[in-house]
N, C-alpha and C positions, 0 to 999 in steps of 0.2 A: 265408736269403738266396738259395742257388740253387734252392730251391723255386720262390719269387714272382721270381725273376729281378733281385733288388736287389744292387746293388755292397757287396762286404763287406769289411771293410777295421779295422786294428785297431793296436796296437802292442807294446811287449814289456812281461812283468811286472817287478816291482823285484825279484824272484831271480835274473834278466840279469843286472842291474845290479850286483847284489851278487857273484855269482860271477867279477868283475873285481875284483882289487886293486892291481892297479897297470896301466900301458901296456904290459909286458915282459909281461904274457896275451894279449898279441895275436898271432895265427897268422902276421899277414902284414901289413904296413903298407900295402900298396896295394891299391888300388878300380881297377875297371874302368873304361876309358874309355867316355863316353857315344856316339864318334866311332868307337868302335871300334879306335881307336888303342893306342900301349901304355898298360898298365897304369900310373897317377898313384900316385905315394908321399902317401897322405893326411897321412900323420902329419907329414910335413916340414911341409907348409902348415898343418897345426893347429896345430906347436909355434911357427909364424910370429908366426899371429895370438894367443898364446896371450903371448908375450912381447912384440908390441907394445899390445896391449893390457893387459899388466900384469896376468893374471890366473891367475899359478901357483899363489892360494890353492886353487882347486877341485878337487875330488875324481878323481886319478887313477883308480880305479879305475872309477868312473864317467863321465870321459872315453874309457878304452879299450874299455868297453862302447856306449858314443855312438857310436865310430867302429869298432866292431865291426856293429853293427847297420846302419851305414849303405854297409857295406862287402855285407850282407846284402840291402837293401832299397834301392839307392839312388834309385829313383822313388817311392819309399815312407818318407820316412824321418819317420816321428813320435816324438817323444822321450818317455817319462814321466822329469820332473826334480824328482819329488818323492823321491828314495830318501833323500837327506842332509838338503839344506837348498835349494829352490826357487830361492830368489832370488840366494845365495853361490855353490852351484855349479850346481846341475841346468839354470838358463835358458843364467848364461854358459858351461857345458860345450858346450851345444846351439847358443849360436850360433859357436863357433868350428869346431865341424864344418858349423850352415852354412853360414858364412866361405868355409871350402875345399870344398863340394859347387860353392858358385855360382863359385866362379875353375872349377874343372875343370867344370861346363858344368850341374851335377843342380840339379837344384829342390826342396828340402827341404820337407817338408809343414808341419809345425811341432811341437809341444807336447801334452803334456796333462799335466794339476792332477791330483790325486787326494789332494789332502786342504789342510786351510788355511782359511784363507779366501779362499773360489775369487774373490769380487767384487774384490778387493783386490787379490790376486794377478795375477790375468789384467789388470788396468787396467797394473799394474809392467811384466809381463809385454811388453806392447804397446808398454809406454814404453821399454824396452830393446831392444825391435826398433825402434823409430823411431831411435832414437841409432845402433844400427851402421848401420840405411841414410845414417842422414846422413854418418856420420863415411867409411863407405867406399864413398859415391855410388851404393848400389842403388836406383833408383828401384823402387816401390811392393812394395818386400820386406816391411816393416812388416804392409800388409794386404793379401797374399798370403799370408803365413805365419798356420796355422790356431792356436787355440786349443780344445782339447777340455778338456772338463771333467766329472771324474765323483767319486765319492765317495758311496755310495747317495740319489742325488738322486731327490727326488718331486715329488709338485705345491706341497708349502710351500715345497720350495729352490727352484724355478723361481720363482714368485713375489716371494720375497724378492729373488733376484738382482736381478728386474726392476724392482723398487722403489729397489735399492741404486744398481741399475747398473754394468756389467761388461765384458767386452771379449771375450767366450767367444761363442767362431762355431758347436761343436757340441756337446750335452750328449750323453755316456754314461750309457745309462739302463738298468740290470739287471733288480734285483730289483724295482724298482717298475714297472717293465712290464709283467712277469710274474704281479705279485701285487699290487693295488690296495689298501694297505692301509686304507683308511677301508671299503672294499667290497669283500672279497675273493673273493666269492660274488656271481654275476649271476643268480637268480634267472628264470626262466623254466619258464612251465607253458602248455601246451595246454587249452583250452576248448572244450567242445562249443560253436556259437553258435547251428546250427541242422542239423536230423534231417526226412528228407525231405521239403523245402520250409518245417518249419513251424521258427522262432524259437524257442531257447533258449533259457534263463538260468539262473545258477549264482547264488543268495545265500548270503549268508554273514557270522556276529555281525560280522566286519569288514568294514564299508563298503566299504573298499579291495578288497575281494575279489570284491564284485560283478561278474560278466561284463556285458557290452552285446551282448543277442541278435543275430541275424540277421544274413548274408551283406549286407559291408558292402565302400563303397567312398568313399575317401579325397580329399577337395580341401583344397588349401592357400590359403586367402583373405592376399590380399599385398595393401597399403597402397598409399597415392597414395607416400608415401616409398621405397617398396621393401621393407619388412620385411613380413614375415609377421606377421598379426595372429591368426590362428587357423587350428587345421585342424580340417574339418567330415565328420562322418561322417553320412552318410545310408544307407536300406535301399538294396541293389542293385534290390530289384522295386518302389524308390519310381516315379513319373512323370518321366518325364524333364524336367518344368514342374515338377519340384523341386530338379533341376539346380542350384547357385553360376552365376551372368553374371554379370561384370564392371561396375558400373554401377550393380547392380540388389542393394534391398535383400534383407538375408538374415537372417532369425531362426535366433541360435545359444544352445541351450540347454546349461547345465551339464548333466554324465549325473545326477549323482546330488541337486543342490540344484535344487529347483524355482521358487527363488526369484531364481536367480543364471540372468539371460541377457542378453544384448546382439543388435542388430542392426549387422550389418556390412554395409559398401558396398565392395564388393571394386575395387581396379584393376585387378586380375589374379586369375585363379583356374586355380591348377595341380592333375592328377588326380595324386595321389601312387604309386598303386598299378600293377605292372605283373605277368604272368605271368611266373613265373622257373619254375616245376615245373607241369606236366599230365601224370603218369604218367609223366613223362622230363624232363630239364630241356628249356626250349623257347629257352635260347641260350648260348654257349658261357661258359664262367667269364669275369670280367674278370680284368687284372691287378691286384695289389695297389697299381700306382703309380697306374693309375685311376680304382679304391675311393677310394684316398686325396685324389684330386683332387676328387672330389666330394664326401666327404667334408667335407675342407678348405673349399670354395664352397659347400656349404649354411651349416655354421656361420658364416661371414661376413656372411651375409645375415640374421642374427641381430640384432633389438636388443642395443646393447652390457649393457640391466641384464637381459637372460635369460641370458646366459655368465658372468656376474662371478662374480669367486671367492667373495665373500661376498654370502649373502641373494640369490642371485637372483630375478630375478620370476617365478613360474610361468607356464608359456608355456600356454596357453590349448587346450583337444583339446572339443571342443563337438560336440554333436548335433543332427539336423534337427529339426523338431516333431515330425514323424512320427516319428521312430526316439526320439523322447522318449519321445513317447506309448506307440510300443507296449512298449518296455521296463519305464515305470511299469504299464501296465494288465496284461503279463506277468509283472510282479513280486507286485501285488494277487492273481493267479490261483493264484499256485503259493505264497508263503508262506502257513505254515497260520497259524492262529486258535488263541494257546491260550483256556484255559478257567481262568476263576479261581472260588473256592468259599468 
């Protein structure tokens, strides 16, 4: 995070929580005023709300940890309220210390899950933050207060969420960020494509492995709709009357099926490729919030069946006729001939 210059931000573990067993582990019962005034007895005002709302089943010990942490973090204060029982103690432990943050003036951040069933939980979750706003008139406390959720979540538990439906504002994502398990390995190899002026090719018994010769440059043929219907690779030392225009028909050939091509009528045609290294880089890094924004803004412009989680369409990477051509007539050259007897 202070690498790429991102806000890092986090909460405590449940050995906090457990190395509290009762309120009498507490150092000091009062929190600092936000006004800078004296110092506020939190525990008064938590034992308040804690006996009008009728809630001295929940777990001491993990109350005086709530209001230890928050005595620690009070512009920060995220609860994990899974140590016991979520729903019995950990949410309403959480909200009677944010009960007493919001009378003495702090803004409690919210929650996080870490185990259960997160969809289910966080919807409760939500719906027990709407009832104290109601009941003690905080206006828009409910969806102010976050919901985090974690529990080694990947791409099938985002998915399901979102099919289940949930109330969780940010997911905590470890090890499967880290380690992509369906791909754990990304794969990347350098290819000769061309040696002093002239076009290259690497074959190979897998198809897949094929190179596509020659110093090449990249356009992205985009629809009368706005999606991207194909990207077109031509030679760099084609004609420039072989150029993509907008308007104007374009023959796009598969690289490797000679059977498989379409002609495209671009409404837009973007050059995809830009100089980032000549011997030095040729402009300065971006930041990772910018990557990400574009990022983010290319994949939207996505047909929605090229992203879908199941069976996507294959998005389309097509060749000029010339740069067809000369790869098949360079592939004819260079693979040998056996001999049978």
């Amino acid at each position: 995070g202070l690498k790429f210059g991102m806000k890092v931000g986090g909460t405590h573990a449940h050995s906090f929580v457990q190395s509290f067993s009762s309120l009498d582990d507490l150092e000091s019962t009062f929190i600092e005023s936000p006004t800078g005034g004296a110092p506020v007895d939190i525990l008064v005002i938590v034992q308040k709300y804690r006996k009008e709302l009728n809630w001295g089943h929940t777990n001491n010990g993990e109350l005086a940890a709530f209001i230890g942490y928050s005595q620690a973090f009070p512009t920060a204060f995220l609860a994990l309220v899974d140590t016991y029982d979520t729903l019995v103690s950990g949410i309403p432990n959480f909200l009677l210390c944010a009960l007493a943050m919001y009378e003495i003036g702090f803004k409690p951040l919210g929650i996080r899950l870490d185990s259960g069933d997160l969809a289910y939980l966080s919807l409760e979750a939500r719906n027990m933050f709407k009832q104290i706003e109601d009941r003690f008139n905080i206006p828009g406390m409910a969806a102010q207060l976050k919901i985090v959720a974690s529990n080694d979540i990947g791409e099938d538990t985002l998915y399901s969420l979102a099919q289940q439906g949930h109330s969780i504002d940010t997911f905590g994502i470890g090890t499967h960020i880290s380690t992509c398990q369906t791909q754990p390995a990304l794969g990347c190899v350098y290819k000769l494509v061309e040696f002093d002026g002239n076009p290259r090719i690497k074959l190979s018994q897998e198809i897949r492995k094929v190179s596509v010769p020659g110093k090449k440059i990249i356009y992205r043929l985009i629809g009368r709709a706005g999606f991207p219907l194909v990207d077109l690779m031509i030679l760099d030392s084609e004609s420039p009357d072989n150029e993509p225009r907008a308007g104007e028909r374009v023959m796009c050939r598969h690289p490797l099926d000679p059977t498989k091509r379409v002609v495209c009528i671009p409404h837009k045609v973007q050059a995809l490729l830009s100089v980032v290294w000549d011997t030095k880089r040729s402009h300065p890094p971006n930041s990772i919030t910018s990557i990400r924004a574009v990022a983010m803004k290319e994949l939207s412009l996505l047909r929605h069946d090229h992203v879908r989680y199941l069976n996507p369409t294959p998005y389309k990477v097509s060749l000029s006729e010339h740069l067809f051509t000369t790869m098949h007539d360079l592939w004819r050259v260079e693979a040998p001939i056996a001999e049978l007897s």
